[in-house]
C-alpha positions as a Markdown table, in Angstrom:
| # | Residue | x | y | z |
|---|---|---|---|---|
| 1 | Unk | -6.5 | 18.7 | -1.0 |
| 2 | Unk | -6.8 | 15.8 | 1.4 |
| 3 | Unk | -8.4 | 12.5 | 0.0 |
| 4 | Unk | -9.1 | 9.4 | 2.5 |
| 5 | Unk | -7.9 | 9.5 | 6.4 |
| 6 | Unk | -4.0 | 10.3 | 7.3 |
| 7 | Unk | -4.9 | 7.6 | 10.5 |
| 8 | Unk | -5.8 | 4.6 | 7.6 |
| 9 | Unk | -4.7 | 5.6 | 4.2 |
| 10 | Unk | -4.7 | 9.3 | 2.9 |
| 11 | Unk | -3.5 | 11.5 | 0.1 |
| 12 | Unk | -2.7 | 15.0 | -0.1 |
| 13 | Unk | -2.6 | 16.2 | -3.8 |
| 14 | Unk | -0.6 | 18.9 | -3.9 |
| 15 | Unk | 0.2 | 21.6 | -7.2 |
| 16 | Unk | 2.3 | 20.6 | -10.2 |
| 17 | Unk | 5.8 | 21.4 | -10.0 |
| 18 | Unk | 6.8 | 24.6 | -11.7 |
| 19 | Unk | 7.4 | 24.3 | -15.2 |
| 20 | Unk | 6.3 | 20.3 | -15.8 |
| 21 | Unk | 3.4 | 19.1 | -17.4 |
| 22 | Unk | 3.7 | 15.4 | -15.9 |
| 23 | Unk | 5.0 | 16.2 | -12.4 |
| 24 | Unk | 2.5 | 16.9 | -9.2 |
| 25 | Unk | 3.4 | 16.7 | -5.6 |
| 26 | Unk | 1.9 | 14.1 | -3.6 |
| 27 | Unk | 2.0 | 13.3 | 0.0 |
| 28 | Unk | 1.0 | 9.6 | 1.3 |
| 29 | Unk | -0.4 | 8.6 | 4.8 |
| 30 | Unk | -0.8 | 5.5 | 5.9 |
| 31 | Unk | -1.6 | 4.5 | 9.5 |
| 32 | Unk | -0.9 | 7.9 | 10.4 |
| 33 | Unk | 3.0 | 8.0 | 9.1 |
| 34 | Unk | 3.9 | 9.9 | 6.4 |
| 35 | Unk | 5.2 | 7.3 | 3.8 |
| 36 | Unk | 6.8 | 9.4 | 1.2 |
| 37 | Unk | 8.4 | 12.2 | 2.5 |
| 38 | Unk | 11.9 | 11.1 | 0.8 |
| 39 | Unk | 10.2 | 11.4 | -2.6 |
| 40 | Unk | 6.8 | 13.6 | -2.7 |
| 41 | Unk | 6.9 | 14.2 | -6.4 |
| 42 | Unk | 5.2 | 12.2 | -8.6 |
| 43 | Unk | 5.0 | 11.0 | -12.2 |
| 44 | Unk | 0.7 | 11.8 | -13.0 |
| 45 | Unk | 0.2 | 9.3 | -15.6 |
| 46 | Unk | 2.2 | 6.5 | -13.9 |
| 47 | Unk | 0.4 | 7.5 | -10.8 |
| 48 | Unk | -2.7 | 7.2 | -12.2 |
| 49 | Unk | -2.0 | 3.8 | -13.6 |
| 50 | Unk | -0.8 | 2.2 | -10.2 |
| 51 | Unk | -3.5 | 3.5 | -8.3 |
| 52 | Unk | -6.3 | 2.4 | -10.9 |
| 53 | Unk | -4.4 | -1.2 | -10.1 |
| 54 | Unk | -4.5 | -0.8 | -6.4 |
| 55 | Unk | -8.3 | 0.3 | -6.4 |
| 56 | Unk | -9.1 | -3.0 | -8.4 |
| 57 | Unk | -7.4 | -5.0 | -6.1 |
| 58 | Unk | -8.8 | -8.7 | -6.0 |
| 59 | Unk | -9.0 | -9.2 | -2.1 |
| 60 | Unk | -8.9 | -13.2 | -3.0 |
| 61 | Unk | -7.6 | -13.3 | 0.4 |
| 62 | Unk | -9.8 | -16.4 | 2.0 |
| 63 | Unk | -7.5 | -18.5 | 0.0 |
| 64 | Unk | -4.4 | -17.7 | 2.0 |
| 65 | Unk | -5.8 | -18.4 | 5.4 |
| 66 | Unk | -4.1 | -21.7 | 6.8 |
| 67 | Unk | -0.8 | -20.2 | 6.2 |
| 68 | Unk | -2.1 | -17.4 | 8.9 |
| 69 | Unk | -3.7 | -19.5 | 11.4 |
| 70 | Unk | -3.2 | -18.3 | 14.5 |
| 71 | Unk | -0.6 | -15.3 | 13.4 |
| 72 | Unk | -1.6 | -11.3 | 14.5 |
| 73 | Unk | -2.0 | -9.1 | 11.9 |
| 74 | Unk | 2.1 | -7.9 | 12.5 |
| 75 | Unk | 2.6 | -11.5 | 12.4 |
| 76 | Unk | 1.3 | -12.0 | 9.1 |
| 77 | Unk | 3.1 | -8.9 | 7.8 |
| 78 | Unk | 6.2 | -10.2 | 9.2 |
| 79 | Unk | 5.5 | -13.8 | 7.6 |
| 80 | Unk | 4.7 | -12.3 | 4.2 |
| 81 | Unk | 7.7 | -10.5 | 4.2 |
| 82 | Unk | 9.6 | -13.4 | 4.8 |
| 83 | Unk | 8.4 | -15.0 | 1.7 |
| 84 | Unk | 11.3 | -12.6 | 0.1 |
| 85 | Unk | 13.8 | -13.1 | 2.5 |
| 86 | Unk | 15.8 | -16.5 | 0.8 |
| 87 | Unk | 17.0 | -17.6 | 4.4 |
| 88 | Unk | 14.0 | -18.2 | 5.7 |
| 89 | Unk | 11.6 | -21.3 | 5.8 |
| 90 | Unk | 8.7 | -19.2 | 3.7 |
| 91 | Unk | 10.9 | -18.1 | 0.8 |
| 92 | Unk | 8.7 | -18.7 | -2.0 |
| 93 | Unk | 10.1 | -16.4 | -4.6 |
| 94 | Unk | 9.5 | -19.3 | -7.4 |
| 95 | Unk | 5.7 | -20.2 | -6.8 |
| 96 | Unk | 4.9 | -16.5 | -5.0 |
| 97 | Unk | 1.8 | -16.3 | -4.7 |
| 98 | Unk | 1.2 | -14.8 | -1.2 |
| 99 | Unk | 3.4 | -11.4 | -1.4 |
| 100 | Unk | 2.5 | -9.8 | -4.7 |
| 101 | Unk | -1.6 | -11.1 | -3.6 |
| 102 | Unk | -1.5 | -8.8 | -0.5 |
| 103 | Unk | 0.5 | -6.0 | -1.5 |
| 104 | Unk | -0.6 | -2.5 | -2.5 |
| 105 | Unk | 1.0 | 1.4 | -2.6 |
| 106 | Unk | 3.8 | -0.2 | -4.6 |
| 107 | Unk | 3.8 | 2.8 | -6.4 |
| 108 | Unk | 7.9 | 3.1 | -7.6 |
| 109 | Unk | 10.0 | 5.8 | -6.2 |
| 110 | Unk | 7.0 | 7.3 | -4.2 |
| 111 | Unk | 6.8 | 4.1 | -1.6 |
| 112 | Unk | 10.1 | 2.0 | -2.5 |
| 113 | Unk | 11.1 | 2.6 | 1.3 |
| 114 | Unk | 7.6 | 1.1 | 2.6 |
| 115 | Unk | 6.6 | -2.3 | 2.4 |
| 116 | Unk | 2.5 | -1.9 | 2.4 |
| 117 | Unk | -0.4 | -5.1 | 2.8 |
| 118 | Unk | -3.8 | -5.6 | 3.5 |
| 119 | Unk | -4.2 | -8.8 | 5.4 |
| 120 | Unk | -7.5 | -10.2 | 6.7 |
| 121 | Unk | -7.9 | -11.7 | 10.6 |
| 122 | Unk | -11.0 | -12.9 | 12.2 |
| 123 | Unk | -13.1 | -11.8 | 8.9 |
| 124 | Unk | -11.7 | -8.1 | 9.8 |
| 125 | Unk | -9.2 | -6.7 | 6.8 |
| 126 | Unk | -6.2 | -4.7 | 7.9 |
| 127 | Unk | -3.7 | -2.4 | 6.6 |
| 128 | Unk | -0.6 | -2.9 | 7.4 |
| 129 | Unk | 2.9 | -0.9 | 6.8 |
| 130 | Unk | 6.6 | -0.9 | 7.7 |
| 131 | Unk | 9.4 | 0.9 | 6.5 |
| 132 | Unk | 12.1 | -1.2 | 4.7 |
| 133 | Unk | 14.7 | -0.2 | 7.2 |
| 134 | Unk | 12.7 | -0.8 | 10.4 |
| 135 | Unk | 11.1 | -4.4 | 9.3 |
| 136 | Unk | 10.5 | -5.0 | 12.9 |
| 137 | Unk | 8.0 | -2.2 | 13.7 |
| 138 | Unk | 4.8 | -3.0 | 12.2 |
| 139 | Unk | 1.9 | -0.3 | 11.6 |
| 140 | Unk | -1.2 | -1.6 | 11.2 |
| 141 | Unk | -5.3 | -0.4 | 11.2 |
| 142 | Unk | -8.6 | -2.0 | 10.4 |
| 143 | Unk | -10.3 | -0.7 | 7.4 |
| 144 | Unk | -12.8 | -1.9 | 4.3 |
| 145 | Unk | -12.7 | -2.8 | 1.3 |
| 146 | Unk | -15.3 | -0.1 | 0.1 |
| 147 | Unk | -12.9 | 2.6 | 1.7 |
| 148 | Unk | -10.2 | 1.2 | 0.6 |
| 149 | Unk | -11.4 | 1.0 | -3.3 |
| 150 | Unk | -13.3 | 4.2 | -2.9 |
| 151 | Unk | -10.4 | 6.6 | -1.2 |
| 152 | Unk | -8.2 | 5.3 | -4.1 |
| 153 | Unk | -11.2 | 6.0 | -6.7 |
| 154 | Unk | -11.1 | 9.6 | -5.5 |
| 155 | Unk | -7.6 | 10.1 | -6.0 |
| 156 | Unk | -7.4 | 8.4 | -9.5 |
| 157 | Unk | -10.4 | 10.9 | -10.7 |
| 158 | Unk | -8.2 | 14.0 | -8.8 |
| 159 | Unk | -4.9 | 12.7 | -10.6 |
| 160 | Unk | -6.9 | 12.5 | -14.1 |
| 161 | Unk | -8.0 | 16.4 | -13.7 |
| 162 | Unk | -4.3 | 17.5 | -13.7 |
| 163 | Unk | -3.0 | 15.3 | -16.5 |
C-alpha cells in the first residue's frame, strides 16, 4: 500500500515478516529516491513512535532565517549539515539549535544512510535529502506542511493496524 507521493515523500507499507509480531516491511521515498533500500524492515512500535514525532513537527522555522539569507535550498542543506562537521565555521554541536530544528525521517536503521530536512525559502518550505556518502548531491522538492503532517498521519494510523 502506497501512502503520500514517491516524487515528495511516500511510503509503501508492505506485510509483516514471516514469523514476527513486531517486524513489517517498509519502503521510503523521498524526492523520488528510494531511501531505505539497505534496510526495508522495520521495528512497528518504534516506527510508530518516530513518525507520531515527525508528524508533530514544530516548523518554528522563521526563527532561523538570517542564518539563510540569500542561500538556495541545497545551500541551506549543505550549511545545516555543516553545523556537525567540527572543521567548519558553523559547527555548533554545543548550542545546536539549527540541525535537530529542521531534521525529520530520522527514523534509526531505516534512514541512518540519509540525512533528511525541511527548510523554508521565499515563504515556500522544502524537502530536502542527501545520502550520507554523497553529501554533495542534494535532492530537494517543495511541499506543505498539511501534506507533510497529513502523509505521515496516514502512515502512523496504517502502522497502528498491524501492531
Amino acid at each position: 500500500m502506497l501512502i503520500g507521493d514517491k516524487n515528495k515523500v511516500g511510503f509503501e507499507v508492505g506485510k509483516k515478516l514471516h514469523n514476527s509480531v513486531n517486524l513489517v516491511y517498509l519502503d521510503i521515498w523521498v524526492c523520488g529516491k528510494h531511501i531505505n533500500a539497505h534496510d526495508n524492515v522495520a521495528h512497528l512500535p518504534t516506527l510508530a513512535a518516530a513518525c507520531e514525532d515527525d508528524a508533530d513537527f514544530l516548523f518554528d522555522l522563521e526563527r532561523f532565517q538570517t542564518y539563510f539569507k540569500g542561500l538556495t535550498v541545497e545551500g541551506i542543506h549543505q550549511f545545516i549539515l555543516s553545523t556537525r562537521d567540527e572543521n567548519s565555521e558553523n559547527y555548533d554541536l554545543e548550542d545546536d539549535d539549527i540541525f535537530p530544528n529542521h531534521r525529520i525521517l530520522d527514523w534509526g536503521p531505516n534512514t541512518d544512510t540519509v540525512f533528511c530536512f525541511i527548510v523554508k525559502v521565499g515563504g515556500q518550505l522544502y524537502l530536502t535529502m542527501c545520502f550520507d556518502r554523497e553529501e554533495n548531491k542534494v535532492f530537494s522538492c517543495p511541499l506543505t506542511k498539511n501534506y507533510f503532517t497529513e502523509t505521515l498521519k496516514a502512515l502512523f494510523c496504517e502502522l497502528r493496524k498491524k501492531i
